[in-house]
N, C-alpha and C positions, 0 to 999 in steps of 0.2 A: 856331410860333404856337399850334400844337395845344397842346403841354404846360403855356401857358400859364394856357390856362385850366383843364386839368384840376384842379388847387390849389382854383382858384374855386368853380369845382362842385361837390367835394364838402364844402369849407366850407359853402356853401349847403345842399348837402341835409341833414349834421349839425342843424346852425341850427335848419332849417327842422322837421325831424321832433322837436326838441328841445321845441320851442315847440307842438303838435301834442298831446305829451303834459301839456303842462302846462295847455293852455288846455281839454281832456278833465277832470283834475282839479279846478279851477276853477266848472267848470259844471254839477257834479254835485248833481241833488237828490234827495233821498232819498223814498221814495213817502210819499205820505198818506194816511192814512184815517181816515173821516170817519165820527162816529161819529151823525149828525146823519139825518135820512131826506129823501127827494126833498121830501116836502111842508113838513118843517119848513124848508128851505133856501127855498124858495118863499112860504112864511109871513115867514120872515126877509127875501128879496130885497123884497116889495111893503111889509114897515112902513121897510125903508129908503127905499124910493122913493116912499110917502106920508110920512113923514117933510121930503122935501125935501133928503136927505143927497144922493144919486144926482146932483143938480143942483148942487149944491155943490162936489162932487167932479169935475166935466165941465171940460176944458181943461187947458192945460199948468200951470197957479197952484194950486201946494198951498192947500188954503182957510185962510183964519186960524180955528184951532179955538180961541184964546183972545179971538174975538169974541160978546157975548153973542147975535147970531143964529144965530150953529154951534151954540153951545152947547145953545140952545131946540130946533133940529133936533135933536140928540144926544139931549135928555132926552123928544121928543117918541117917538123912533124905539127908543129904550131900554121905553119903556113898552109901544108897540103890540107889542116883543118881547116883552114877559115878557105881555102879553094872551095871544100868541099862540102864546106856550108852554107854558101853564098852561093854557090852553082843550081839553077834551077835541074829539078831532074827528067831525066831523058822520059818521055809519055811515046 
């Protein structure tokens, strides 16, 4: 009965360490950097979130971005960007 399963076993472990490497490969992301500084990233988070995008984007339902209220969001939240990147910061 022993021998029986020996076969099984180490089919399985095979298998098993096969799948191991490839799901490592798979999930691999490469670093990011960000060329961006803590406050402009925070400058950018609050014209999304006064924008109305933030709220849009809440729940499992991809929003319809080819509704003209995403869209109004989109250009509302694109401007207070570029405000808010072009605006020198307060010293």
């Amino acid at each position: 009965m022993k021998t029986c399963f020996t076969p099984i076993a180490i089919a399985l472990a095979v298998l098993s360490a096969g799948s191991v490497a490839h799901a490592n490969e798979e999930t691999y992301v490469p670093p990011a950097f960000s060329t961006l500084s803590r406050a402009e990233v925070k400058a950018d988070l609050a014209a999304w979130t006064a924008a109305g995008l933030a709220e849009a984007a809440r729940g499992e339902a991809t929003p319809d971005i080819y509704s003209s209220q995403y869209r109004t969001k989109l250009a509302v939240y694109q401007h207070k960007r570029h405000v808010a990147m072009t605006t020198e910061p307060q010293r």
